[in-house]
MOPAC internal coordinates of N, CA, C and O (Angstrom, degrees):
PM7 1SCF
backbone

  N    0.0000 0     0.00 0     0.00 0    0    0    0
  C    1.4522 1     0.00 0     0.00 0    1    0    0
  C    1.5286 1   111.77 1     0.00 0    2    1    0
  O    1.2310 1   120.06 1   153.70 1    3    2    1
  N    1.6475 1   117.49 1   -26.30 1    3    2    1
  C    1.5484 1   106.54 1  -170.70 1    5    3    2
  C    1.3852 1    89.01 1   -99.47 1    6    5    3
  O    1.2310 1   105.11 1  -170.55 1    7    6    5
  N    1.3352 1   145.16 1     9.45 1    7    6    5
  C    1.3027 1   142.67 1   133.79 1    9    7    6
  C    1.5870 1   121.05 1   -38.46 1   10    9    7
  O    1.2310 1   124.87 1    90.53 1   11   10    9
  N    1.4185 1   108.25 1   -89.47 1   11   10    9
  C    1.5076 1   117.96 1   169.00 1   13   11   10
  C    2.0129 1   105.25 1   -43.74 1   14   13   11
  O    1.2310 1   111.34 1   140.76 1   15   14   13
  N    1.1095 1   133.91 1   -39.24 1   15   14   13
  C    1.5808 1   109.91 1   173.12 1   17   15   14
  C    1.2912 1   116.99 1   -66.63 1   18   17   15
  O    1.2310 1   119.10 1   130.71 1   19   18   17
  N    1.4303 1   119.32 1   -49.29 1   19   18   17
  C    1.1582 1   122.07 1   165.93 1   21   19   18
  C    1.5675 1   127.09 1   -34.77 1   22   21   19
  O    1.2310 1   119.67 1   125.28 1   23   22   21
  N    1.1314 1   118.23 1   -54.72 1   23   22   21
  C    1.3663 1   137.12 1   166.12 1   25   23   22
  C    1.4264 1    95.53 1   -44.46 1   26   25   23
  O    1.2310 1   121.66 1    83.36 1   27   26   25
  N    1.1361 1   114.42 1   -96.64 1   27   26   25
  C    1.3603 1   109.51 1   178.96 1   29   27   26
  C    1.3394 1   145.85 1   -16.92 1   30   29   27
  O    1.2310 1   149.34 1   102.42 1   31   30   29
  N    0.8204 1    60.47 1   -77.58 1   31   30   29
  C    2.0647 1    70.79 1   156.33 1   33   31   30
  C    1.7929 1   130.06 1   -60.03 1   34   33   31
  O    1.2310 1   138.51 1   166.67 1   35   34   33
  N    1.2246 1    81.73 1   -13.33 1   35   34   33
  C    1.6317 1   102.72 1   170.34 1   37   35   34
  C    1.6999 1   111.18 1   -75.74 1   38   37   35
  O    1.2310 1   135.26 1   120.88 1   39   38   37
  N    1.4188 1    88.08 1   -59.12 1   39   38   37
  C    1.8177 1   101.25 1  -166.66 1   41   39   38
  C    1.3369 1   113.12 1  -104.55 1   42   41   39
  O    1.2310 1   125.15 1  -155.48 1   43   42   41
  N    1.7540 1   107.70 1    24.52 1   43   42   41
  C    1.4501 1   105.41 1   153.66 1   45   43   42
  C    1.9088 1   111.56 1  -153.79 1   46   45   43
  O    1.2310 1   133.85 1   -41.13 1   47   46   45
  N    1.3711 1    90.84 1   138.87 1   47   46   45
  C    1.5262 1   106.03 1  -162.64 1   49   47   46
  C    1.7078 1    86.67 1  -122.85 1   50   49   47
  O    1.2310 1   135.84 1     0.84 1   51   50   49
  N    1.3400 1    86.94 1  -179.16 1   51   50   49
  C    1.3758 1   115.26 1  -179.23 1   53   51   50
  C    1.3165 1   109.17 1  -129.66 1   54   53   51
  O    1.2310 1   120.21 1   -57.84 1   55   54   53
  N    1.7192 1   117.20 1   122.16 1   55   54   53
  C    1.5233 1   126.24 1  -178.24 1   57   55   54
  C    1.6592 1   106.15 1   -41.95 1   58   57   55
  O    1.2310 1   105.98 1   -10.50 1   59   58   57
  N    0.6650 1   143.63 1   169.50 1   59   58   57
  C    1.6875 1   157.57 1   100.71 1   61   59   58
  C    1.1737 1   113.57 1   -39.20 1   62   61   59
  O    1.2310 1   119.51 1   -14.63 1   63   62   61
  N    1.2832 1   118.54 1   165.37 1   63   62   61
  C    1.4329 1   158.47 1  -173.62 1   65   63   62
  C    1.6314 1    97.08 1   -67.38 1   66   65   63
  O    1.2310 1   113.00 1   118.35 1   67   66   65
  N    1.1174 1   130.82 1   -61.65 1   67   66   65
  C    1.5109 1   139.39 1  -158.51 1   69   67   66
  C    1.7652 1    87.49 1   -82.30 1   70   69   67
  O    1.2310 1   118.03 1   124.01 1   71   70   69
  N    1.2218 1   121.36 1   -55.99 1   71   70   69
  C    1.4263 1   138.28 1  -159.77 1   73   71   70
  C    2.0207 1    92.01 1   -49.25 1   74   73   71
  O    1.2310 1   130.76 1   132.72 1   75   74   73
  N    1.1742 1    96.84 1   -47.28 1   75   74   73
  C    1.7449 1   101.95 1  -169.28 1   77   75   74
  C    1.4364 1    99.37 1   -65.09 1   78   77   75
  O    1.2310 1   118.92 1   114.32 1   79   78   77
  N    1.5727 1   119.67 1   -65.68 1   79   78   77
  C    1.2618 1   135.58 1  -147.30 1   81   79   78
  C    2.0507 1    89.99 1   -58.59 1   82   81   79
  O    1.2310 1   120.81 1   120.62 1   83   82   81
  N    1.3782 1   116.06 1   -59.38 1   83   82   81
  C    1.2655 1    98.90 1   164.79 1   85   83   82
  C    1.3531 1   129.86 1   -60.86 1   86   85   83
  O    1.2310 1   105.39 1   138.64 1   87   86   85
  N    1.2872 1   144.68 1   -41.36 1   87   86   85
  C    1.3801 1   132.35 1   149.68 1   89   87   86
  C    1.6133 1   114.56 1    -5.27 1   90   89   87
  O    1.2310 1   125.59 1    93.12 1   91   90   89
  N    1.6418 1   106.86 1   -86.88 1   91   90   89
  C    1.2056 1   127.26 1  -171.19 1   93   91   90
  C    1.3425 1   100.06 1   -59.35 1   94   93   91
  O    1.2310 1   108.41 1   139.86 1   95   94   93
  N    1.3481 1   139.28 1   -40.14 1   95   94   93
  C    1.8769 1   121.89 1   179.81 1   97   95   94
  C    1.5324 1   101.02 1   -75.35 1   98   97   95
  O    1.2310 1   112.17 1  -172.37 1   99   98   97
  N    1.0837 1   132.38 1     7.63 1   99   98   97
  C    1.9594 1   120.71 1   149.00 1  101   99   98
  C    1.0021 1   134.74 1  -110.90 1  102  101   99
  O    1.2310 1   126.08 1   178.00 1  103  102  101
  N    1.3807 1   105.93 1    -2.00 1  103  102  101
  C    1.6965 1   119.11 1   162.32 1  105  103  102
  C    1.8659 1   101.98 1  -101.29 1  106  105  103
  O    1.2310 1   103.93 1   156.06 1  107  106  105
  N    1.2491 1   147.22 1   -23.94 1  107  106  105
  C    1.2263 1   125.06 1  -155.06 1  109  107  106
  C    1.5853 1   102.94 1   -85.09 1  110  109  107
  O    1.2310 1   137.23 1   -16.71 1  111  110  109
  N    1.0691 1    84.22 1   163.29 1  111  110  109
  C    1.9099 1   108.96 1  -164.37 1  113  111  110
  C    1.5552 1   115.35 1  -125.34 1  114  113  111
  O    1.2310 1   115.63 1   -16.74 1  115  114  113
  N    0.9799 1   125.90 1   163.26 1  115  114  113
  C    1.3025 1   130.46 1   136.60 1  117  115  114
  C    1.8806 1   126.15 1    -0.12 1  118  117  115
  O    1.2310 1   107.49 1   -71.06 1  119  118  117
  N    1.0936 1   140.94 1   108.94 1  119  118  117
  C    1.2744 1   107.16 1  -174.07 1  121  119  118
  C    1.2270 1   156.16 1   104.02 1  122  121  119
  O    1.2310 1   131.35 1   146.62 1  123  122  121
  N    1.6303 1    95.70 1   -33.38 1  123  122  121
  C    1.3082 1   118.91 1   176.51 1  125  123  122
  C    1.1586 1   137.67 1   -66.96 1  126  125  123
  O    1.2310 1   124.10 1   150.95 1  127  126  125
  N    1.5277 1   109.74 1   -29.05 1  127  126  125
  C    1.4078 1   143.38 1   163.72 1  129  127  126
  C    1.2351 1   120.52 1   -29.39 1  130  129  127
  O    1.2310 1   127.02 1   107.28 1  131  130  129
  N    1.4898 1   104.09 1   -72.72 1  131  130  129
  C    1.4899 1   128.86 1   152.37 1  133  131  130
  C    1.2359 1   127.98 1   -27.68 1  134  133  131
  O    1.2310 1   125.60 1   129.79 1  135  134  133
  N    1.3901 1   106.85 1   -50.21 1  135  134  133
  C    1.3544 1   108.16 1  -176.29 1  137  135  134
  C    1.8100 1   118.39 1   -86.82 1  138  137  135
  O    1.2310 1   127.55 1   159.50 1  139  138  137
  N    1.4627 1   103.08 1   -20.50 1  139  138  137
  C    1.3531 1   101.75 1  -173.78 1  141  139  138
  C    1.8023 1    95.22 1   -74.54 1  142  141  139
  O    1.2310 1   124.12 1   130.14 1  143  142  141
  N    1.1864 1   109.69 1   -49.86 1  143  142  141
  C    1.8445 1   123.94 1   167.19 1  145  143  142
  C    1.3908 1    95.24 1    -4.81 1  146  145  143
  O    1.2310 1   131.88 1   104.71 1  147  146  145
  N    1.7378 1    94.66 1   -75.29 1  147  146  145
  C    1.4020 1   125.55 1  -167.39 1  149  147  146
  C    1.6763 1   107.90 1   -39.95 1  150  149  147
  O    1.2310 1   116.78 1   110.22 1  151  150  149
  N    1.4635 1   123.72 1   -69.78 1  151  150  149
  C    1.5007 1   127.94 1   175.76 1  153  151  150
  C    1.4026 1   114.74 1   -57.74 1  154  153  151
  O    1.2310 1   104.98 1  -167.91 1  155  154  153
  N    1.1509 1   145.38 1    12.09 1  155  154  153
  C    1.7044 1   155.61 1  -134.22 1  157  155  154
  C    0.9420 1    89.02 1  -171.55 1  158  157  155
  O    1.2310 1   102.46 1  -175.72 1  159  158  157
  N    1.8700 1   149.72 1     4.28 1  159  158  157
  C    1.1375 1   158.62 1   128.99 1  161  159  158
  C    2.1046 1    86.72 1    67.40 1  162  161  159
  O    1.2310 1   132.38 1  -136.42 1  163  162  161
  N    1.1474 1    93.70 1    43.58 1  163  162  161
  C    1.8045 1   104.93 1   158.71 1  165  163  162
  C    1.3749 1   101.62 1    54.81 1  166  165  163
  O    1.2310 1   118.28 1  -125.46 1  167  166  165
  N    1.2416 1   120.88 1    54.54 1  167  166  165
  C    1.7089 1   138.95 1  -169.79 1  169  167  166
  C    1.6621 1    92.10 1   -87.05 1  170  169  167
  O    1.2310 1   126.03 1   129.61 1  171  170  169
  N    1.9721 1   106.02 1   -50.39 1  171  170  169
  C    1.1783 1    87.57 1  -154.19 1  173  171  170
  C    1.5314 1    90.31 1  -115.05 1  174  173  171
  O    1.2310 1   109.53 1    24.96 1  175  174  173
  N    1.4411 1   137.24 1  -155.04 1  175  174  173
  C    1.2560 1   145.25 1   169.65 1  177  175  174
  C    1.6358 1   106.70 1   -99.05 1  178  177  175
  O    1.2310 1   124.09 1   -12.37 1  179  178  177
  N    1.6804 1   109.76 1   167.63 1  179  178  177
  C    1.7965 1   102.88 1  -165.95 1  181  179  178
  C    1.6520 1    82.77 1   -85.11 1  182  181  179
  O    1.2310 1   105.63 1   109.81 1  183  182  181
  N    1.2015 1   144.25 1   -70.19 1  183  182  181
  C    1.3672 1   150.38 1  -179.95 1  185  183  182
  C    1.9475 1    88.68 1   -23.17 1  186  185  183
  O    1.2310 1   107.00 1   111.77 1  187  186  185
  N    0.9502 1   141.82 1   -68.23 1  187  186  185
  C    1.4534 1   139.17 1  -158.95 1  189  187  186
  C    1.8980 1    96.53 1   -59.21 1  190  189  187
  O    1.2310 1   125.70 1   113.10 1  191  190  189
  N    1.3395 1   106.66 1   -66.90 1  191  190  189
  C    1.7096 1    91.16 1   159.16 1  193  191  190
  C    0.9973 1   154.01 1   -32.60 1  194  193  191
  O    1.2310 1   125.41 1   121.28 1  195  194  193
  N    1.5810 1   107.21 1   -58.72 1  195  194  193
  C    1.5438 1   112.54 1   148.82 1  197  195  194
  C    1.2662 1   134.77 1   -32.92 1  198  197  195
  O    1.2310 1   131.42 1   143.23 1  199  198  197
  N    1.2739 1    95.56 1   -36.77 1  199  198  197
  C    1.4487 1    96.70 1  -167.09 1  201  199  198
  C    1.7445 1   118.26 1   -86.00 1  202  201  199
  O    1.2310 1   137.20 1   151.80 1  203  202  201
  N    1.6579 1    84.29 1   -28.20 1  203  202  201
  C    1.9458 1   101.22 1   166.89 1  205  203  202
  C    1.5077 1   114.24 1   -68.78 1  206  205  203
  O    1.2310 1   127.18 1   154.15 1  207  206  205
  N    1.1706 1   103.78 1   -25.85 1  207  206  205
  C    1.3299 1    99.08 1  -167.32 1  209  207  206
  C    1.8234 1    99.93 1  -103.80 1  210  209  207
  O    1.2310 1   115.43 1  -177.17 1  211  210  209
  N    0.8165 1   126.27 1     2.83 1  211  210  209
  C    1.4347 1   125.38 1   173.03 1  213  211  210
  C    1.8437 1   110.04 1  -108.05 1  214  213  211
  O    1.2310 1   125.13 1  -177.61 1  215  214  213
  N    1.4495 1   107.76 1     2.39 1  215  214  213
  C    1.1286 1   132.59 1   150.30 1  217  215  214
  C    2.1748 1   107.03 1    93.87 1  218  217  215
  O    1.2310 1   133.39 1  -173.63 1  219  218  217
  N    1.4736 1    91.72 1     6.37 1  219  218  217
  C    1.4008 1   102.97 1   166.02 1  221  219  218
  C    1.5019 1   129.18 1   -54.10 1  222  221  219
  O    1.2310 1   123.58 1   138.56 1  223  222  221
  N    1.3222 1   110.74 1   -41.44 1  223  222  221
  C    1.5077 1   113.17 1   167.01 1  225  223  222
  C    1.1898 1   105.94 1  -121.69 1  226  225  223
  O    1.2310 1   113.88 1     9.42 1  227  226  225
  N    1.3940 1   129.19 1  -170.58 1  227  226  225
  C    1.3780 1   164.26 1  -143.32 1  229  227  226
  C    1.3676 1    99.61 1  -133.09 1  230  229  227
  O    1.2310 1   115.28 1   -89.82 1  231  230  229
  N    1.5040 1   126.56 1    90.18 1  231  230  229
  C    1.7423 1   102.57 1   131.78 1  233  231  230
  C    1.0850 1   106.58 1  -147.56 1  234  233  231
  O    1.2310 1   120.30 1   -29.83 1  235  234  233
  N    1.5280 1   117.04 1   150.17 1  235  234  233
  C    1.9523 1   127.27 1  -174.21 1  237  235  234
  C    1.6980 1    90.74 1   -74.70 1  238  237  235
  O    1.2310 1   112.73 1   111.77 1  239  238  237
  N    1.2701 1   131.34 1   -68.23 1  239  238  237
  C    1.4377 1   123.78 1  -166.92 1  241  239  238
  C    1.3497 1   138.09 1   -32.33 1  242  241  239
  O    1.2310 1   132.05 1   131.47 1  243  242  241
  N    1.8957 1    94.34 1   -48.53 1  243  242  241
  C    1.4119 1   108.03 1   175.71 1  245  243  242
  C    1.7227 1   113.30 1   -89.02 1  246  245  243
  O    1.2310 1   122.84 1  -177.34 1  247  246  245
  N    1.2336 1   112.16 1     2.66 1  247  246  245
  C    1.5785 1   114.71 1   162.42 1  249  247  246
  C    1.8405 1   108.26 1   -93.60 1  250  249  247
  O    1.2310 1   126.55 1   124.62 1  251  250  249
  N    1.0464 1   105.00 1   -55.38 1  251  250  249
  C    1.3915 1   111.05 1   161.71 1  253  251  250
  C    1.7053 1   116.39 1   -30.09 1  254  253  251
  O    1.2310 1   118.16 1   113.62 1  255  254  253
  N    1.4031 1   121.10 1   -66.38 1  255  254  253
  C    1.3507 1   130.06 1  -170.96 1  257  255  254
  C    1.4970 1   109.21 1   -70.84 1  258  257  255
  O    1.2310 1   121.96 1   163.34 1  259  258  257
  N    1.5761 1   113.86 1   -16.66 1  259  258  257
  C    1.6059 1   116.37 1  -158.46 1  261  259  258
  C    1.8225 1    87.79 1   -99.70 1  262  261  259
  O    1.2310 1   123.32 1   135.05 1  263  262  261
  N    1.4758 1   111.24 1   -44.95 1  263  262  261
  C    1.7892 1    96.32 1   168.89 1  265  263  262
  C    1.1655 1   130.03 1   -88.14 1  266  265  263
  O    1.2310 1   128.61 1  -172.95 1  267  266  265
  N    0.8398 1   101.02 1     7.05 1  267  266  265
  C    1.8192 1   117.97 1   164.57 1  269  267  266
  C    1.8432 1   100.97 1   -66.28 1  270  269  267
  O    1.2310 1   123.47 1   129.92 1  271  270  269
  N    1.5748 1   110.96 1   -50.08 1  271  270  269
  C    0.9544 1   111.38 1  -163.32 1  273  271  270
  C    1.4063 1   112.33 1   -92.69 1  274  273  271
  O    1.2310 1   116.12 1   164.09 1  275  274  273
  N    1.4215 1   124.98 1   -15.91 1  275  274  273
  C    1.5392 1   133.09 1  -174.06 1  277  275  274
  C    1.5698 1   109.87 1  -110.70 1  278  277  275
  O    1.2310 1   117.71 1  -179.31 1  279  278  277
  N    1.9991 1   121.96 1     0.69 1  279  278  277
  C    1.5449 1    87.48 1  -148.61 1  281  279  278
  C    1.7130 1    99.48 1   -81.17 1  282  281  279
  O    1.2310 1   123.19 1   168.17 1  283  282  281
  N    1.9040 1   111.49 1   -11.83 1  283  282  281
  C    1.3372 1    99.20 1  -178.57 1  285  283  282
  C    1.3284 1   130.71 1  -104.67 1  286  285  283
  O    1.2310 1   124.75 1  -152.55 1  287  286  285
  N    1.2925 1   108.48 1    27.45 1  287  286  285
  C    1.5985 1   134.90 1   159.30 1  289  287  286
  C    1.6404 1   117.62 1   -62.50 1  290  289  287
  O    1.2310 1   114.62 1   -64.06 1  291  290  289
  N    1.6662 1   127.81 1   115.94 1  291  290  289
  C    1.1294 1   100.30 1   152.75 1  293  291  290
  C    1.9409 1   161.62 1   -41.98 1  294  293  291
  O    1.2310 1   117.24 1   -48.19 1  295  294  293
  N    1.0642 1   122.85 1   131.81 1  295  294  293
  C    1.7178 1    99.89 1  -151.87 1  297  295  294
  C    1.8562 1    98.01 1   -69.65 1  298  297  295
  O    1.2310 1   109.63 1    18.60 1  299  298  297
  N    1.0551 1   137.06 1  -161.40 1  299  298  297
  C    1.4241 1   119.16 1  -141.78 1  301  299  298
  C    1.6225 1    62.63 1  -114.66 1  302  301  299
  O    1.2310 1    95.58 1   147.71 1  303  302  301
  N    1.3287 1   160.43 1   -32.29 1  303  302  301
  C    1.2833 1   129.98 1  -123.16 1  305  303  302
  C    1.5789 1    89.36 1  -107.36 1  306  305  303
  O    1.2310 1   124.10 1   148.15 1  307  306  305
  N    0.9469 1   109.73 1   -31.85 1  307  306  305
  C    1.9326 1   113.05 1  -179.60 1  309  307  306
  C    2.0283 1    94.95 1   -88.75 1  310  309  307
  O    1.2310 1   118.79 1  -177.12 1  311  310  309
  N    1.1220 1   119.91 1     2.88 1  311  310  309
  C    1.8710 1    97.34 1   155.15 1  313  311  310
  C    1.0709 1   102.50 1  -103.13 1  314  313  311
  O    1.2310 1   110.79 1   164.23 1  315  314  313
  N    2.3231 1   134.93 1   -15.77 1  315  314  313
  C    1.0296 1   118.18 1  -168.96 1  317  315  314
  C    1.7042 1    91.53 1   -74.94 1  318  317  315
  O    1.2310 1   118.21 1   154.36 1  319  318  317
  N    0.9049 1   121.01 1   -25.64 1  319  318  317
  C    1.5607 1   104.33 1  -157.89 1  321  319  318
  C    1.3836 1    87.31 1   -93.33 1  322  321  319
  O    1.2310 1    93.85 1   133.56 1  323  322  321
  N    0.8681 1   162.75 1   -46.44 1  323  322  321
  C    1.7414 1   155.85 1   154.40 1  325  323  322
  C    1.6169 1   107.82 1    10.87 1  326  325  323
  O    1.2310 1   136.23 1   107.44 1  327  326  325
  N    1.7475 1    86.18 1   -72.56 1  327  326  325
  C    1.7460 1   112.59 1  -177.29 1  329  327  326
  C    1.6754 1   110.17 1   -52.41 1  330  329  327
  O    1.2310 1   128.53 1   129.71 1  331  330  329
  N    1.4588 1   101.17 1   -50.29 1  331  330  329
  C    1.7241 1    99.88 1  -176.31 1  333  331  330
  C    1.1850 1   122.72 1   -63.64 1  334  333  331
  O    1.2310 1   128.63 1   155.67 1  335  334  333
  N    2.0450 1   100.98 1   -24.33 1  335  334  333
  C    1.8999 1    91.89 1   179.77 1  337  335  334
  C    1.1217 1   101.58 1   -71.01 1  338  337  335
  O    1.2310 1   115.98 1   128.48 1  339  338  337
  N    1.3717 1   125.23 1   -51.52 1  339  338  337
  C    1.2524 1   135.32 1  -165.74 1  341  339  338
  C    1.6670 1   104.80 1   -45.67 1  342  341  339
  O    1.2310 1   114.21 1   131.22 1  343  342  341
  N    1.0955 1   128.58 1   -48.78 1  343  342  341
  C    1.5002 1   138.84 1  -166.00 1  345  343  342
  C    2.1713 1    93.06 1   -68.57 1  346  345  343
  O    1.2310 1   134.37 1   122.01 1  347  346  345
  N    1.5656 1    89.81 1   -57.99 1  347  346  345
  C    1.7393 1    80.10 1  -179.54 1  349  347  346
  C    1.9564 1   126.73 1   -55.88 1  350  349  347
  O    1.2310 1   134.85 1   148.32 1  351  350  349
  N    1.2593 1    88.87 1   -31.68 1  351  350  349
  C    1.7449 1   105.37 1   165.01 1  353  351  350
  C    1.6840 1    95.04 1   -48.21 1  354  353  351
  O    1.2310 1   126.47 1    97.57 1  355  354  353
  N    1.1460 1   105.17 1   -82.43 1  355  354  353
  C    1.1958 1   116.68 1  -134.33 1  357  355  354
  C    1.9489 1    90.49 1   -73.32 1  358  357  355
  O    1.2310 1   111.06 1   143.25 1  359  358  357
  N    1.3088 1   134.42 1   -36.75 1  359  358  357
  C    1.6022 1    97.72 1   158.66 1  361  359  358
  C    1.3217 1   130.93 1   -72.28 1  362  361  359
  O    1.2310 1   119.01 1   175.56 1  363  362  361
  N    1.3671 1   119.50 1    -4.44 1  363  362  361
  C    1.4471 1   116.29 1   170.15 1  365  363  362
  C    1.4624 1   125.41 1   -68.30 1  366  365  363
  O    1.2310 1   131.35 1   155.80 1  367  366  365
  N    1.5483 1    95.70 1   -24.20 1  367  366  365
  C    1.3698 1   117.10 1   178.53 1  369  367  366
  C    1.9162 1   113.65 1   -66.60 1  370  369  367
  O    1.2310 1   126.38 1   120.67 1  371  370  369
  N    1.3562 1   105.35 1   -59.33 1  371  370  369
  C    1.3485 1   117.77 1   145.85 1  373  371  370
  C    1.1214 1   121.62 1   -20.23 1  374  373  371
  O    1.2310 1   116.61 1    98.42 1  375  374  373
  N    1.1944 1   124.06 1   -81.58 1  375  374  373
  C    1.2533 1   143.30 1  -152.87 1  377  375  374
  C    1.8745 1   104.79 1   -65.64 1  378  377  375
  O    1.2310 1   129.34 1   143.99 1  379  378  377
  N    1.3178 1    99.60 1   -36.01 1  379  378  377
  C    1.5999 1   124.00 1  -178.52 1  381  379  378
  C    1.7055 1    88.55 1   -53.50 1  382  381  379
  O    1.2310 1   114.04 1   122.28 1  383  382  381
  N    1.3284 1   128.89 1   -57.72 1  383  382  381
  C    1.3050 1   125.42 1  -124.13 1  385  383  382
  C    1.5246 1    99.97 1   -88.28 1  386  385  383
  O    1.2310 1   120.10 1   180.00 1  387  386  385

């Protein structure tokens, strides 16, 4: 048993503060603002978010609530390239015919 804690505790940490705030600036979208507002049951203002999340102010909650909500979202740069293979497929495919 003090095997498996050990282990554990080895191969799992807890992000940081900086670690999140970048996370969440490659997944956020459109929208999101709103919605984190929304889970924070309108505690804070969308401008007060923004501004946490663009790394202007300081707060654990609204970073907390914002990767809560983004961490299992793809980050936008691995769906842009998703879309482009897909787009190069699909005129080659064309182009084939």
């Amino acid at each position: 048993y003090l095997f498996i804690y050990i282990y554990k505790q080895l191969n799992s940490y807890k992000m940081n503060y900086t670690q999140k705030i970048s996370k969440i600036a490659s997944k956020r979208r459109n929208g999101d603002v709103p919605r984190i507002s929304d889970v924070l049951e309108n505690d804070f203002s969308t401008s007060h978010i923004t501004n946490v999340l663009n790394g202007a102010r300081f707060n654990d909650r609204i970073v907390n609530a914002a990767y809560r909500l983004l961490y299992r979202r793809e980050s936008n740069a691995t769906k842009i390239s998703k879309l482009t293979t897909k787009l190069t497929e699909t005129k080659s495919m064309v182009a084939a015919k």
